[in-house]
Each structure stands twice: as structure tokens, then as C-alpha cells.
C-alpha positions as CSV (number, residue, x, y, z in Angstrom):
1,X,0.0,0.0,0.0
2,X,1.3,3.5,-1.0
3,X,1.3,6.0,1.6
4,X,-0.8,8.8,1.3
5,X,2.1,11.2,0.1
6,X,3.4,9.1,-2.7
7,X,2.2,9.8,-5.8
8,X,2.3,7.3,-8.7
9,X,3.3,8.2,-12.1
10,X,1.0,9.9,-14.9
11,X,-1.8,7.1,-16.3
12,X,-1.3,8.4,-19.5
13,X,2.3,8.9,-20.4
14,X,4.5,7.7,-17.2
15,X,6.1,11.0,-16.7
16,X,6.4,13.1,-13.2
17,X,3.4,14.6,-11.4
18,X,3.8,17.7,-9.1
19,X,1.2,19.5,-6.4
20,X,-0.3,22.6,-7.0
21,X,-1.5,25.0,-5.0
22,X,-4.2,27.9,-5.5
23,X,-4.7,31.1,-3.4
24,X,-8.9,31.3,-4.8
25,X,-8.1,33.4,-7.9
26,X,-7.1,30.5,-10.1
27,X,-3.6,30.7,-10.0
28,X,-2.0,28.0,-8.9
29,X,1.9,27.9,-7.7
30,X,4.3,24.6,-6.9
31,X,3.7,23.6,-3.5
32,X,6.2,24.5,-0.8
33,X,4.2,23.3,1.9
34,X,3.0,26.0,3.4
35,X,-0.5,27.7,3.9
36,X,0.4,31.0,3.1
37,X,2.3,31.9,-0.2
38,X,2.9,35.7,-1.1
39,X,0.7,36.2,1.5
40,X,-2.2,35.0,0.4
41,X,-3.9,31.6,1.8
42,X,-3.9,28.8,0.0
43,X,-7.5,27.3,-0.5
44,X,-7.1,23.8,-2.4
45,X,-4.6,21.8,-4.8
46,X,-4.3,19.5,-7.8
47,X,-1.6,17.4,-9.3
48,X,-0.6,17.7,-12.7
49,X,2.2,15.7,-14.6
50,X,5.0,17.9,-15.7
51,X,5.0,16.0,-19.0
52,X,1.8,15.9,-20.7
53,X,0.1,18.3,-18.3
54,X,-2.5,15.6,-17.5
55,X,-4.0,16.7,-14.1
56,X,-6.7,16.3,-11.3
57,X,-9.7,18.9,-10.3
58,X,-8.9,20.8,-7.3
59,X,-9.5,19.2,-4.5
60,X,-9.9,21.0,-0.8
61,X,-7.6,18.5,0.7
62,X,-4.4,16.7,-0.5
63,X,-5.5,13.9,1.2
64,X,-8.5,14.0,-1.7
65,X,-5.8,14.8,-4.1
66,X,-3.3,11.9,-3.6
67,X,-6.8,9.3,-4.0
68,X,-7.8,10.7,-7.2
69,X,-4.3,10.8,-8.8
70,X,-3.5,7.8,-7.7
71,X,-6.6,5.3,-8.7
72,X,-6.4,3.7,-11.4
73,X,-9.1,1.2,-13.1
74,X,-7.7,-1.9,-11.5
75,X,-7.6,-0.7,-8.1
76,X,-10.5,-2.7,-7.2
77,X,-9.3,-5.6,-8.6
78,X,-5.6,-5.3,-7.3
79,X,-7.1,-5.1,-3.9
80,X,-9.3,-8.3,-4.1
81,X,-6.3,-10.5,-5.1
């Protein structure tokens, strides 16, 4: 089992993913790990692979974030074996 801070590579071309983080305003920044950045509050984040650009919706919690980037179809089936 992966822990919840490991992320596994992109479905669709194998390549790096990275957090991001958004202030509200739709920007989003590489996270740091912090709640404030340029002193404004970071509200959610999303993971997006540096390589194709594939990436999650923004999720409220990274805990969210790390399930959705890292199911895959056969997660159910991996888990029953």
C-alpha cells in the first residue's frame, strides 16, 4: 500500500506529477508546503504531470488529491487479489 504522500506516475504517459496550489483566484503555484504563499492563503490543490500536463480537479484537501491521482481502473481488482 502507498502512503498517502506518494504519488504514482502519470496514467497516461509515465512521466512526473507535481502539487499545485491555489490562493482562490485560479492561480495555482508549486507547493512549498506552506499555507500562506505571497501572502495570500492557499484554499485547495491539484496534481498535474510535468510532461503531458494531465491533471486532477482541485481538490480541498491533499489527502483527496493523492486518491484521485493515484486510482487507477484496476484498483479494485488489485485489492481483491
Amino acid at each position: 500500500m502507498m502512503k498517502e504522500t506518494e504519488m504514482k506516475p502519470c496514467p497516461f504517459c509515465g512521466g512526473k506529477a507535481t502539487v499545485k496550489v491555489c490562493d482562490g483566484s485560479g492561480s495555482f503555484y508549486t507547493d512549498i508546503g506552506t499555507e500562506m504563499f505571497l501572502g495570500r492563503k492557499m484554499t485547495h490543490c491539484l496534481i498535474r504531470c510535468e510532461r503531458c500536463r494531465a491533471k486532477t480537479q482541485a481538490y480541498l484537501t491533499r489527502r483527496g488529491v493523492f486518491n484521485a491521482w493515484n486510482r487507477r481502473a484496476d484498483n479494485e481488482q488489485r485489492e481483491a487479489d
